[in-house]
N, C-alpha and C positions, 0 to 999 in steps of 0.2 A: 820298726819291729826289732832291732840288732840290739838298741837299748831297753826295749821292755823286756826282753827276756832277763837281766841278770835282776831286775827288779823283781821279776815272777819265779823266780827260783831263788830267791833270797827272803821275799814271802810265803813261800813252802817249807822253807827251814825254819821260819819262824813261829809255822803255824802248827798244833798238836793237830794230830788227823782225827782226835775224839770229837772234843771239844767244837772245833775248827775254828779257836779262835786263837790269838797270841798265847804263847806258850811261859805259862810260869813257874818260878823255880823249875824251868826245864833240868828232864834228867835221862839219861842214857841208861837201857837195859842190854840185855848180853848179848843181841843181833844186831843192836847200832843204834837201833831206832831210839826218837827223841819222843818224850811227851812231859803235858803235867803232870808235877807230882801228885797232884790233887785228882786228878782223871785217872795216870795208871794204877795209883794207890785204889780207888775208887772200884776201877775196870777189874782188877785183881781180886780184890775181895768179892764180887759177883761171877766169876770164873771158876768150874772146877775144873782142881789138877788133872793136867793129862798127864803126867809122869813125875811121882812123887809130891814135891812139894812147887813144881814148876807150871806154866800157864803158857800158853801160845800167844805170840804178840801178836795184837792188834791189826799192825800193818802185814808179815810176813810170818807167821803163824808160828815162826820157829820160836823154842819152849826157853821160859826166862825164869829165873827164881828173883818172886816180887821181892823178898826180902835183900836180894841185890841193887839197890835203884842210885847209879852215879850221879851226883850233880854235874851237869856240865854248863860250867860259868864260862864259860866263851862261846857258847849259843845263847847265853844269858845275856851278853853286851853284845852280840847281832841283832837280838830279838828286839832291845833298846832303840840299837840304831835304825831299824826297821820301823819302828811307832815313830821315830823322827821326820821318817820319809813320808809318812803318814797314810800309807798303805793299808787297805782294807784288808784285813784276813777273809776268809770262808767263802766269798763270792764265786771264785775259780777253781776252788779244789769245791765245793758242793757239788759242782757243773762236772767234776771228774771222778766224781763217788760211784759208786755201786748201788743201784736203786732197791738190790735186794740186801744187799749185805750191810752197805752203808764204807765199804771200805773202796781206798782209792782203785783205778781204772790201770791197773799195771802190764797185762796179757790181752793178747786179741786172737780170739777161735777163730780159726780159720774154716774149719766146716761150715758154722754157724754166722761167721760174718759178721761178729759183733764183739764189743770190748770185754772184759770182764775183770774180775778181782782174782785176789789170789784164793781167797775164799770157793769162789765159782770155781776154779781152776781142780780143785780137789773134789767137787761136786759129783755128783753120778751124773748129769747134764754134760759136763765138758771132761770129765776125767780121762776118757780113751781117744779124746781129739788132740789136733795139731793146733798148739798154740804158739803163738813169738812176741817177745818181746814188744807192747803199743806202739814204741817210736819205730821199730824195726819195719811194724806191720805198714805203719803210716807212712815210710818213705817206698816203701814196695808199692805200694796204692797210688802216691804221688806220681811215680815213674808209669805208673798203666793210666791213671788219669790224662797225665800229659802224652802219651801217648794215641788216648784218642780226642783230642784236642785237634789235631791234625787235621781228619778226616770230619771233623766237626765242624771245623770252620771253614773247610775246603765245601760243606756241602750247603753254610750261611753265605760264603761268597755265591754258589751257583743260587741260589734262593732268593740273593737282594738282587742276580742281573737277572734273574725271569720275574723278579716286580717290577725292576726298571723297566723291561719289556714289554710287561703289560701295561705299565704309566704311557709309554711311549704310544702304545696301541690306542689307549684310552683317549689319550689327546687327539690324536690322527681319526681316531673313529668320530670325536665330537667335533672337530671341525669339519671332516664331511659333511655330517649332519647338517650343520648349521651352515655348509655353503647348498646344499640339496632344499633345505627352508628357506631360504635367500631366492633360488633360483625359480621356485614353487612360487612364493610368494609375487616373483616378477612376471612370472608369466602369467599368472592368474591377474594381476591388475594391469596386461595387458590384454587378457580377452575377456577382463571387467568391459576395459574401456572400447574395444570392438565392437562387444556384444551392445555397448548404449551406443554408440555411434550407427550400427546396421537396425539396432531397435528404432533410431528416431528418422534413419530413412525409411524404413519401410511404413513406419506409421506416417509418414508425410506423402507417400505412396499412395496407402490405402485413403488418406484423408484427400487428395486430390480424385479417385476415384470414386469417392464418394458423391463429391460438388459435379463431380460430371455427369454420374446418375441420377441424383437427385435434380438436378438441371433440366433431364431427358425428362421425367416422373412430372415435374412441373411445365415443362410447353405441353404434354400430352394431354395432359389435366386441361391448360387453357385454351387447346385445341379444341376436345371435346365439352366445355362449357362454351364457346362461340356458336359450334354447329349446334346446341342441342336449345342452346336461345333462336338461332334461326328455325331450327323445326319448331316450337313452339308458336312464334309468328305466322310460319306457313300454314299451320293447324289451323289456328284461330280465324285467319283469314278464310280457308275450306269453309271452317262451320257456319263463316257469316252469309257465303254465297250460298252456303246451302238454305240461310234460311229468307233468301231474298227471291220476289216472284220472276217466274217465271222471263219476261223481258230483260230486269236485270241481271239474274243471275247467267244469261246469255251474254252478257254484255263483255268483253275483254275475259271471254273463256280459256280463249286461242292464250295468251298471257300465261293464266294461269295453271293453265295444264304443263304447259313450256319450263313454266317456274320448279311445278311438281315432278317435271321429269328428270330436270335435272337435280335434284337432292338425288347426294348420294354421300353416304354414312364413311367418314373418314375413318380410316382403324389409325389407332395411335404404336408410333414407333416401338419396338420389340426393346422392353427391357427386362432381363434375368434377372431373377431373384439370387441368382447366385452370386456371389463376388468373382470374378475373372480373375481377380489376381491374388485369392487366395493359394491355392494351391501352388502357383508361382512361388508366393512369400513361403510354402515350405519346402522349393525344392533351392530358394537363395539360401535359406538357415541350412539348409543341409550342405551346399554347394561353399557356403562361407566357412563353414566349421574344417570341409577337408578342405580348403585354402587353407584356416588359420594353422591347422594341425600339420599340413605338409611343408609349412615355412621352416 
């Protein structure tokens, strides 16, 4: 930065503030200022006299007789040695112009908070304001700028340690998480594996209760097909003495009355339609769950 400025202040003296380009046959009028001959001579002849035969300069308004225009040949071999360095003219002083005036950025209004020309400065806009010096203004501004710099960065420090905190939070929140799914997940495939292990006793439960009724269902059946073959037989035997004469049918009476007296109709063993150890089986699921639940 310490070297660009004598470079950027060496291209401002070499540059006409008309034109904004390199300055030729540069020439001094009777406030100082420098320009081309060809731009002030130019400038002057479009200018009418504010006093006499005199014009207000360009830069600093203060009044010049054109007919006065000094050559000045030692801004004539800076301006040389300047195109050697090979320095852009206009690019930096355009960026410091006046966007109404077109003239350079010399005073900064202080009411108004912005730069201006000397042009503006005489205006009815800025005429009864407080202005200073741009560089003046710019180091005043500097000194309040870095002043809240301070407070600035004391409140990006507390800023980045309450993200950090929440970073912190964020990690701590997601591994709970994922030990809470962890622990979810283990418990649940152990009362996967409960719930099939108490599923396939009780179905081996129900399934031996079954062979044992259906067992009972089956003698009772074959029970009742013996006695109902034997009363068949006894029947048929009745209707043959019945239809035998009188001497036979007397014959081995005593027998068959004896036979008939004794039938007597077996009732078959008492089986429920209900399952017995249904109800059982929901008071073990219920019994098993506050076991698993109380572990």
């Amino acid at each position: 930065m310490a070297s660009a400025a004598p470079k950027e202040k060496a291209l401002e003296e070499a540059t006409c503030s008309i034109c904004l380009e390199y300055l030729t046959e540069p020439v001094t009028i009777d406030c100082g200022h420098n320009f081309c001959r060809a731009c002030i001579t130019q400038y002057s002849e479009h200018r009418e006299p504010e006093s006499g035969t005199k014009v207000p300069c360009p830069q600093c308004r203060a009044p010049f007789q054109k007919q006065k225009l000094r050559p000045n040949t030692q801004l004539a071999d800076i301006v040389e040695n300047v195109k050697k360095l090979r320095l852009q003219p206009g690019k930096e002083q355009k960026k410091n112009l006046c966007e109404r005036h077109q003239e350079k950025l010399q005073l900064f209004c202080e009411e108004d908070r912005e730069a201006i020309c000397l042009v503006c400065r005489e205006s009815r806009s800025h005429r009864a304001h407080a202005v200073l010096p741009i560089q003046e203004a710019a180091l005043d501004y500097k000194v309040k700028l870095r002043g809240a710099l301070g407070p600035l960065r004391k409140q990006l420090e507390g800023c980045l340690a309450l993200a950090s905190k929440e970073e912190k939070k964020t990690t701590e929140w997601q591994d709970n998480v994922e030990n809470h799914r962890r622990l979810i997940t283990r418990e649940f495939k152990k009362l996967h594996q409960f719930l099939s292990e108490e599923e396939q006793l009780l179905l081996q439960r129900l399934a031996e209760e079954e062979r044992e009724i259906l067992q009972k269902l089956q003698d009772n059946i074959t029970k009742l097909s013996e006695q109902s073959a034997a009363l068949i037989n006894l029947i048929m035997e009745m209707e043959e003495k019945c239809q035998q004469p009188a001497v036979e049918l007397l014959k081995d009476m005593k027998s068959a009355l004896i036979r008939n007296e004794n039938v007597t109709l077996q009732q078959p063993g008492v089986v429920s339609p209900a399952l017995k150890n249904v109800y059982k089986v929901c008071l073990d699921m219920r019994e098993m769950l506050e076991r698993f639940t109380g572990e």
